[in-house]
C-alpha positions, -999 to 999 in steps of 0.1 A, spaced: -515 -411 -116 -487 -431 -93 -469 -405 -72 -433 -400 -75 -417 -432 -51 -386 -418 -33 -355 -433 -25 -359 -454 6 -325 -447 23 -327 -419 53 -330 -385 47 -329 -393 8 -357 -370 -11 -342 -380 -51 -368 -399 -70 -366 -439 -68 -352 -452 -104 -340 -489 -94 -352 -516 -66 -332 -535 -42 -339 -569 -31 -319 -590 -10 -317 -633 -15 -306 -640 21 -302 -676 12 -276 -667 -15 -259 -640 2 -269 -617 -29 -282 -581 -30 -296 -579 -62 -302 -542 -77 -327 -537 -108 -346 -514 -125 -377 -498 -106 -403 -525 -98 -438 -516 -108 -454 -516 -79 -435 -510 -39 -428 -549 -25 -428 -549 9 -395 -566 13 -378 -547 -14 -366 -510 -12 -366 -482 -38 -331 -461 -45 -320 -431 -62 -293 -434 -88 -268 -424 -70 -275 -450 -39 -280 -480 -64 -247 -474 -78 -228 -470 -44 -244 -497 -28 -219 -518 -5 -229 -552 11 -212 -567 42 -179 -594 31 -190 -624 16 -219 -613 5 -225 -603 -36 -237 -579 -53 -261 -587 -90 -265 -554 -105 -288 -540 -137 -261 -529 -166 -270 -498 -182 -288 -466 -171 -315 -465 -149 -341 -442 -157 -368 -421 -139 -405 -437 -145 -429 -416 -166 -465 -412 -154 -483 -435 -181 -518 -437 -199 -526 -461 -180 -522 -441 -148 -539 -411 -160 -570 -431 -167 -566 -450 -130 -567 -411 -115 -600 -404 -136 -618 -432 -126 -607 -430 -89 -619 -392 -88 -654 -399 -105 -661 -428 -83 -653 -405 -55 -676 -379 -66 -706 -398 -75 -738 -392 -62 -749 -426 -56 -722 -442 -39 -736 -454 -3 -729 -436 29 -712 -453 56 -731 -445 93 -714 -448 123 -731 -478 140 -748 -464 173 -737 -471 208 -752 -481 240 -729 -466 266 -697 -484 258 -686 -465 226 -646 -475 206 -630 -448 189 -595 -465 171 -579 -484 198 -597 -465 230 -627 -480 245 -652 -460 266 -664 -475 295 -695 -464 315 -689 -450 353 -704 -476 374 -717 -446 400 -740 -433 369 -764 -462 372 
């Protein structure tokens, strides 16, 4: 099941209903009904921020007539949770193993260096 996607503006907790996108080549901020999936270049607002949106002078704004409305969790995501959960649990699925090191070990971004004085 998708979690509830919040409103992208700061300190904003309302759930996401429409999806802003901007068309920098046509000066346009274009406001719609909640995408499907996040974009990257696109960002989710509440109700009351898609409504009250303002864009700098000269620019436009294109904006979805009619209500937006809150997503509902569908079939579809339901079944996408069950099948993510029992291919989590089964018993077959391969173990990754941490590769062994030789003295110089990486953990994230940090590399471990041997002291010179221990050889």
């Amino acid at each position: 099941m998708r979690s509830v996607r919040r409103c992208s503006r700061t300190g904003c907790t309302n759930p996401a209903v429409a999806t802003l996108t901007y068309a920098y080549a046509d000066s346009t901020a274009v406001v719609g009904p909640l995408a499907t999936y996040a974009e990257p270049h696109s960002y989710d607002l509440c109700e009351q921020h898609a409504m009250r949106l303002t864009v700098p002078r000269g620019w436009e704004v294109v904006r979805h007539e009619g209500e937006f409305a809150v997503p509902q969790p569908s079939v579809d995501d339901l079944t996408a949770l069950a099948e993510a959960v029992r291919e989590a649990g089964r018993a077959d699925r391969p173990v990754e193993t941490p590769e062994p090191t030789s003295g110089t070990g990486r953990r994230g971004h940090l590399r471990v260096l041997p002291n010179p004085a221990d050889d």
